[in-house]
TIKOLSE-872633 format. One record per residue: x, y, z of N, C-alpha, C in turn; chain; residue in one letter. Coordinates in pm, 1 decimal. Atoms other than C-alpha are relative to their C-alpha. Layout:
<recs>
REC        n_u        n_v        n_w       ca_u       ca_v       ca_w        c_u        c_v        c_w   chain   resn
REC          X          Y          Z          X          Y          Z          X          Y          Z       A      A
...
</recs>
This chain:
<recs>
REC        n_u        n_v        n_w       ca_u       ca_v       ca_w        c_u        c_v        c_w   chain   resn
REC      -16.7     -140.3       32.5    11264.2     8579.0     8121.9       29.9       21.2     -149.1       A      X
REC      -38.3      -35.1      176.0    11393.9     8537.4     7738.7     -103.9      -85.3      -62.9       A      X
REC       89.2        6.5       93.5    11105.1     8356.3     7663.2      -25.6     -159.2      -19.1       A      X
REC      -10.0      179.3       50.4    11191.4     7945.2     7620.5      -50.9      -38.7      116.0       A      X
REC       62.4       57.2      -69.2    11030.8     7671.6     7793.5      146.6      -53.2       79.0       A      X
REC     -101.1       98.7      -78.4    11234.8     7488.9     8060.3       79.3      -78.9      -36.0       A      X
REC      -53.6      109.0       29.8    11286.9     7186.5     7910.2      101.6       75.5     -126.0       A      X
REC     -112.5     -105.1       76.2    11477.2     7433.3     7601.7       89.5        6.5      113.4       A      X
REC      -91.5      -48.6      -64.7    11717.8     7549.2     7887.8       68.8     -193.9       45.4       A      X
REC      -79.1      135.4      -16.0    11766.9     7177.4     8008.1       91.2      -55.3      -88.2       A      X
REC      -34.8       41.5       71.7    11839.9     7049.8     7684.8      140.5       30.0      -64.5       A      X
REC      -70.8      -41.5       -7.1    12073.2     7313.5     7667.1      131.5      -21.1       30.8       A      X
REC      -82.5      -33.9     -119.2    12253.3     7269.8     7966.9       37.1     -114.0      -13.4       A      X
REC      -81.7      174.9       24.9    12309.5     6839.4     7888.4       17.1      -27.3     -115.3       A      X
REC     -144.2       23.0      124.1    12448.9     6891.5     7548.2     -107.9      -63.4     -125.4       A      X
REC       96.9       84.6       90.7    12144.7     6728.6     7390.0      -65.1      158.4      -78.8       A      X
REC       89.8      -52.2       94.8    12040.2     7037.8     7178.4      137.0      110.9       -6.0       A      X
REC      -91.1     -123.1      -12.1    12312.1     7351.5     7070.9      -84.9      136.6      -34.7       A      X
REC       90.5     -137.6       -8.4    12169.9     7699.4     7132.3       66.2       80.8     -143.5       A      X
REC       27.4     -108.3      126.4    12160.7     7984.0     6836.2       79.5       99.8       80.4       A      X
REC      -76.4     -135.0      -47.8    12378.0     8297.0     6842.4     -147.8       80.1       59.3       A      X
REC       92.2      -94.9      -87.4    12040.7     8490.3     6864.1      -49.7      -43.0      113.5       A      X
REC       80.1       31.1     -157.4    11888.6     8280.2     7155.0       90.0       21.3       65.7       A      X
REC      -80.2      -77.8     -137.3    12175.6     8348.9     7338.3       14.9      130.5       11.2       A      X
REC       40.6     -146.1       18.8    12157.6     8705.0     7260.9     -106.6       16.8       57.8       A      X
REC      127.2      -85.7      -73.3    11788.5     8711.9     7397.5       29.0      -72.5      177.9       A      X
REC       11.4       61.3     -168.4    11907.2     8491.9     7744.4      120.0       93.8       12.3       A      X
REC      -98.0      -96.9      -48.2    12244.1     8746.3     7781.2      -85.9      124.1       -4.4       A      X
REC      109.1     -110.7      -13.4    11959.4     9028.3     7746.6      -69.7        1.4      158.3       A      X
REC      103.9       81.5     -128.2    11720.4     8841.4     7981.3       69.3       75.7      140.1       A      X
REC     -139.5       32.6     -108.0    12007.3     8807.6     8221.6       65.3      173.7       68.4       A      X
REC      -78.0     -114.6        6.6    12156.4     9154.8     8184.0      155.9      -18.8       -1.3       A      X
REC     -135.9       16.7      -55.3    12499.7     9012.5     8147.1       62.8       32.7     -173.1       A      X
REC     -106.5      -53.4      100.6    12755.2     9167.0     7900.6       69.5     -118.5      -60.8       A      X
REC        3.1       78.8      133.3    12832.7     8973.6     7594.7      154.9      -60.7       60.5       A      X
REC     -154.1       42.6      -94.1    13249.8     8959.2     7721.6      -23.9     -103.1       81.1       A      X
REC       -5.5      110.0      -91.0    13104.6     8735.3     7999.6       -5.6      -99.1      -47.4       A      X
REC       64.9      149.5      110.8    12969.8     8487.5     7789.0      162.7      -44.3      -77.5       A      X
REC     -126.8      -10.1      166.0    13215.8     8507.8     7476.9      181.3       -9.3       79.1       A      X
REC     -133.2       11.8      -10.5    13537.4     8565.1     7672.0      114.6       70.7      -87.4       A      X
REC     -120.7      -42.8       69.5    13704.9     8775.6     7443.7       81.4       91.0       91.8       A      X
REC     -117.5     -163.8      -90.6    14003.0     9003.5     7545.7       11.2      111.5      -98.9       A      X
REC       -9.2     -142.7       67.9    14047.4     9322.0     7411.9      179.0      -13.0       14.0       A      X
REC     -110.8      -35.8      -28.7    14399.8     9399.7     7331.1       65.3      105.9       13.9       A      X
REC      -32.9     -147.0       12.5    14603.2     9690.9     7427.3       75.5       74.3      -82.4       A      X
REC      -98.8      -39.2      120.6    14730.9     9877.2     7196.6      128.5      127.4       66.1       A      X
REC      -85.0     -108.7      -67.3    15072.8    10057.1     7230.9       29.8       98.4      -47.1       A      X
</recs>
């Protein structure tokens, strides 16, 4: 769906290659999944 061949996502996934801010930007697109999921940041509350 974002576009890379298979073996890209494998290579990925066993450490043998490190992905790009933008390619993960076009597979969290792909995906439809909100950047927070990925990234993990927290928002803090303010008082």
């Amino acid at each position: 769906m974002a576009g890379f061949s298979r073996s890209y996502y494998t290579e990925i996934e066993t450490g043998k290659r490190n992905i790009s801010i933008l390619n993960l930007i076009k597979i969290m697109e792909a995906l439809k999944v909100d950047p927070d999921e990925i990234i993990g940041f927290v928002k803090s509350k303010e008082h």
